[in-house]
C-alpha positions in Angstrom: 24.7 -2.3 0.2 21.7 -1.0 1.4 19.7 1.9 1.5 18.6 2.1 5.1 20.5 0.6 8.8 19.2 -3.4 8.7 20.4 -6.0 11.1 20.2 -8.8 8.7 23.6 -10.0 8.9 25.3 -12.1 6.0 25.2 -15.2 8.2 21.7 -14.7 8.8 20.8 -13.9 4.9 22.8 -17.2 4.1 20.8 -19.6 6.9 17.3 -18.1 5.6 18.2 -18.7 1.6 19.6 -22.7 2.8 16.2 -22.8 4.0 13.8 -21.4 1.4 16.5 -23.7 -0.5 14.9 -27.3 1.4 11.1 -25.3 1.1 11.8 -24.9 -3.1 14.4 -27.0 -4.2 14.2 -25.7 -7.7 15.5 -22.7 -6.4 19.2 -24.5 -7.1 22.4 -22.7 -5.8 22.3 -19.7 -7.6 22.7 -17.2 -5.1 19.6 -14.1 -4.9 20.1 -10.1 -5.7 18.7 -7.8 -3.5 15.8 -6.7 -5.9 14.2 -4.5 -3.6 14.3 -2.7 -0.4 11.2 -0.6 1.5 11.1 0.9 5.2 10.4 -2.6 6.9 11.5 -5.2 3.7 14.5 -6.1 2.4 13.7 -8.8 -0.8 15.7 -10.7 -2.4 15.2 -13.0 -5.8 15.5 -15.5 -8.0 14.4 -16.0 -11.4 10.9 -17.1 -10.1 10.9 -16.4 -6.6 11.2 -13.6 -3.8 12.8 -13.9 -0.5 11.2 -11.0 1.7 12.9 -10.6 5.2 12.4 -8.0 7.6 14.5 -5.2 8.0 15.1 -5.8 11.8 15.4 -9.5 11.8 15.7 -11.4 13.6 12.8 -9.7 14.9 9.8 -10.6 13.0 7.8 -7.8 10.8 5.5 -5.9 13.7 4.0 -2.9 11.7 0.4 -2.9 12.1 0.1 -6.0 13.6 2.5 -8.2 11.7 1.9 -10.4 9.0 0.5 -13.3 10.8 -2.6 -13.3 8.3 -0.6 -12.1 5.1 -0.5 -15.6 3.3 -4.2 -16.7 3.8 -5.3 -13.2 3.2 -3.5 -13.5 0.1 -4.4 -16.6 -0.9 -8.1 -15.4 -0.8 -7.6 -12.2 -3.0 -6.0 -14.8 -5.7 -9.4 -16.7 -5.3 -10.4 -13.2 -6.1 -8.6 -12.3 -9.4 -6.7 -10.7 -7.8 -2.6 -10.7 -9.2 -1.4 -10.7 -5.6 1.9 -13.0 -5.3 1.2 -16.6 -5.4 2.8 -19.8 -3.1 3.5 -17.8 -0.2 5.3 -19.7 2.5 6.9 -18.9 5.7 10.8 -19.2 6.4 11.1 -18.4 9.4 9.2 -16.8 12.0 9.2 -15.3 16.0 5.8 -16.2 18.3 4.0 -16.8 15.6 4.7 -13.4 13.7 7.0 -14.0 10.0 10.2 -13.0 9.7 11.1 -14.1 6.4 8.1 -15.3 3.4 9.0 -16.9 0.0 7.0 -16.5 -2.7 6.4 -16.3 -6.6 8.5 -13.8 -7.8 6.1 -11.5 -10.1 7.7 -10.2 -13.7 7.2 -6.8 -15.6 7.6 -3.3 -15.0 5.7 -0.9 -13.3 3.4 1.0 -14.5 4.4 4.7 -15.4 1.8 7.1 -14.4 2.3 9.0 -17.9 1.2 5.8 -19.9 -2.2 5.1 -17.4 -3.3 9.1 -18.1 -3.4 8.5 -21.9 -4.6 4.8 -22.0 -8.2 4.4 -21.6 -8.1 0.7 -21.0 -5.7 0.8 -18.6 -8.0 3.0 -16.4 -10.6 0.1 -16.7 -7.9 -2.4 -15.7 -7.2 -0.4 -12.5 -10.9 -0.1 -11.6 -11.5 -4.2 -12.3 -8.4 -4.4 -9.5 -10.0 -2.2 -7.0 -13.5 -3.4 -8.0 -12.2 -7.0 -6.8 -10.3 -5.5 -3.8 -13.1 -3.3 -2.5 -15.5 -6.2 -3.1 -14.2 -7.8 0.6 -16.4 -6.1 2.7 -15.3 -4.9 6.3 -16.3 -7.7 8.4 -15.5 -10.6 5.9 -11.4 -8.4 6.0 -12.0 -8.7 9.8 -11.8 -11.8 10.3 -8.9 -12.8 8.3 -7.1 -10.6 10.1 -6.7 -7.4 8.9 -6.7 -4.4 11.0 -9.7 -1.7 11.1 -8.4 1.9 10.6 -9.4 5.1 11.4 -9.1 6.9 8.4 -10.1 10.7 10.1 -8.3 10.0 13.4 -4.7 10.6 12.1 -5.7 13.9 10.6 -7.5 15.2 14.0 -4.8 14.1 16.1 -2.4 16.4 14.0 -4.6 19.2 13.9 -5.1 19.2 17.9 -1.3 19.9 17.5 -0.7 22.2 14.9 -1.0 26.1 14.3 -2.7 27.0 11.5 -4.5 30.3 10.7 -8.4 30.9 11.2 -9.1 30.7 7.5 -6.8 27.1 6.4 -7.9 25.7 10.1 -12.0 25.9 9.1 -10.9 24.9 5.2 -9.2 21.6 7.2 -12.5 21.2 9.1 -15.0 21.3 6.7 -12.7 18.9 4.6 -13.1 16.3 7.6 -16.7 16.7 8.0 -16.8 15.8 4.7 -15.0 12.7 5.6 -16.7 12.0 8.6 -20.0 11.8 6.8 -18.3 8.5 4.8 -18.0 6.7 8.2 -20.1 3.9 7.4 -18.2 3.4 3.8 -15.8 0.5 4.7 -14.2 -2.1 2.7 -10.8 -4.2 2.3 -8.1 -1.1 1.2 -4.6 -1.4 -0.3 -3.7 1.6 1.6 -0.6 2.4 -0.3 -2.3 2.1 -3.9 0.5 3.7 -5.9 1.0 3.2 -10.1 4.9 2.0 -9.4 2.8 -0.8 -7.0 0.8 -2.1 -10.2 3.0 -4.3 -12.5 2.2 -4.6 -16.4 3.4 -7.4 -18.9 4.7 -6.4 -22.4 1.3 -6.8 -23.9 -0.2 -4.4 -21.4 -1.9 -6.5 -18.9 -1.9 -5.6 -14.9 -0.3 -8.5 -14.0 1.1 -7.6 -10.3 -0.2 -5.7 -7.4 2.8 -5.6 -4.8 3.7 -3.8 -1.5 0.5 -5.0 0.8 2.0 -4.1 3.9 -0.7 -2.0 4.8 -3.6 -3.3 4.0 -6.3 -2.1 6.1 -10.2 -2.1 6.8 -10.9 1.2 5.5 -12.5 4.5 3.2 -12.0 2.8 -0.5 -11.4 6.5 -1.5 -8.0 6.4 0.3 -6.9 4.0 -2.3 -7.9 6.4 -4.8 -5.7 9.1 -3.3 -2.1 8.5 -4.2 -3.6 8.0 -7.8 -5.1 11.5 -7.4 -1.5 12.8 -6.8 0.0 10.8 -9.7 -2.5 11.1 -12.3 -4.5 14.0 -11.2 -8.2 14.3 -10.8 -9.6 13.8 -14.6 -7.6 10.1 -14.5 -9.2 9.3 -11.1 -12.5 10.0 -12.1 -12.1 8.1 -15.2 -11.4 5.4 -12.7 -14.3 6.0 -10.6 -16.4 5.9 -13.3 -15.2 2.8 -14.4 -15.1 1.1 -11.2 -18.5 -1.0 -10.1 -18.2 -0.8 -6.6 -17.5 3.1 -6.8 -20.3 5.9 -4.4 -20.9 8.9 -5.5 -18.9 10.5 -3.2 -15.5 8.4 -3.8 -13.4 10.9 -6.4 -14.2 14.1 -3.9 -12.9 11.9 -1.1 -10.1 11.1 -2.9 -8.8 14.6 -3.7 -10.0 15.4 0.3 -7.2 12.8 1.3 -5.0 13.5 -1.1 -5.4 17.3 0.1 -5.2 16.8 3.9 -1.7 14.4 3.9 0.1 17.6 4.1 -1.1 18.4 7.6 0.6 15.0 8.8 3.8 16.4 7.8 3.5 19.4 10.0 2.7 17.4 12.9 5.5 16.2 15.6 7.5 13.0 13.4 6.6 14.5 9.9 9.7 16.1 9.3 11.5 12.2 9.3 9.1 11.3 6.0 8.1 14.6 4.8 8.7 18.1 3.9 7.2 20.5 7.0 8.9 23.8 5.3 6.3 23.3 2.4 4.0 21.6 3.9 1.6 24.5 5.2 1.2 26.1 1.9 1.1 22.5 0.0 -1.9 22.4 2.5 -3.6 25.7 1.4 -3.2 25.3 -2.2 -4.6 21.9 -2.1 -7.4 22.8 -0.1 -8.6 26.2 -2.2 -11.8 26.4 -3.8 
């Protein structure tokens, strides 16, 4: 059972694990849990290895592009130091676009925001992983495919269509100014950089950073921003301190993106993934002095 509609039928589940059987015969007939489920992914595993099919399949995985450059991309950040999954290969796929990757099932527990806000060294681990992700630069992410994003656009096309009062609309300006003025600040970006994303082993390394479904060229300080929300400011700038690729300016964007992501929910669609009746004064209060 799953948690959202899917049109992976159990026919279709069964073909796709025969053949990641014949691509990793190790895998054996022992039949794969659903370990894992997201808004596009259902994954399902073995012992050592994942089975990630998309949601809609047989239609391949379309969000943002697709994942026609996931494996190479990922291959690269490994090269990097980087603990993204390893062995990647592609089941099956439609024109080119995957519908269904295997790949080296990664094994600990996510972090828990509570233990990374009173461990010191863990902060230093986190800023070694986005020291090594940052470190692709814009055009090098480019050309292996990832896609550019407009990091301001998303919040002016939801204030061109929402009512707010003279006072919380100029607090919302001046908050993208300040983010305008970071235009040229452009790097390889997780885009989704939560704790629950970071995997630990028992002896406390970072041994796993998952869900890269939206990785993006853009700000580094929007990967700083979930973590602003999670661990609150003093953690992030413990990061940012930490971290060698870090501006000046990257903690204050942080807490600006962190503050505007209310003001999507207000906009038309926001109410499907958010929480428009607190919203506007989630906005304010975020946005005060």
């Amino acid at each position: 059972m799953t948690r959202w509609d899917t049109t992976l039928t159990p026919a279709a589940l069964a073909a796709l694990v025969a053949k990641a059987r014949r691509s990793r015969p190790e895998l054996g007939d022992e039949e794969p849990e659903l370990i894992g489920e997201g808004i596009s992914t259902l994954t399902y595993g073995w012992a050592e290895w994942v089975l990630r099919i998309s949601r809609r399949h047989p239609e391949p995985w379309t969000w943002r592009g697709g994942r026609r450059h996931e494996l190479r991309l990922l291959a690269e950040l490994r090269r990097r130091g980087l603990p993204v999954p390893a062995d990647g290969t592609v089941i099956e796929e439609v024109g080119g676009l995957p519908s269904a990757i295997l790949e080296r099932r990664i094994v600990g527990t996510p972090l828990a925001p509570d233990l990374v806000r009173t461990d010191p060294g863990l902060a230093t681990k986190i800023a070694m992983i986005l020291d090594r992700l940052h470190a692709v630069g814009a055009d090098e992410a480019a050309s292996l495919g990832v896609p550019l994003d407009d990091p301001t656009g998303e919040f002016r096309d939801a204030l061109a269509v929402v009512e707010l009062d003279g006072g919380l609309r100029r607090h919302v300006e001046s908050a993208l100014e300040l983010l305008d003025g970071r235009a040229r600040i452009r790097t390889l970006c997780h885009r989704d950089f939560r704790v629950d994303h970071l995997i630990s082993s028992r002896d406390g390394d970072i041994t796993g950073l998952l869900d890269l479904g939206d990785l993006g060229v853009d700000d580094p300080a929007i990967d700083l921003a979930h973590l602003h929300g999670e661990l609150g400011p003093d953690a992030v700038a413990r990061i940012c301190a930490a971290m060698e690729t870090a501006d000046p300016g990257l903690a204050e964007a942080a807490r600006t993106f962190h503050a505007l992501w209310p003001l999507l929910e207000l906009a038309p669609g926001g109410d499907w993934w958010g929480d428009p009746a607190t919203a506007r004064d989630r906005l304010a209060a975020l946005l005060r002095p």
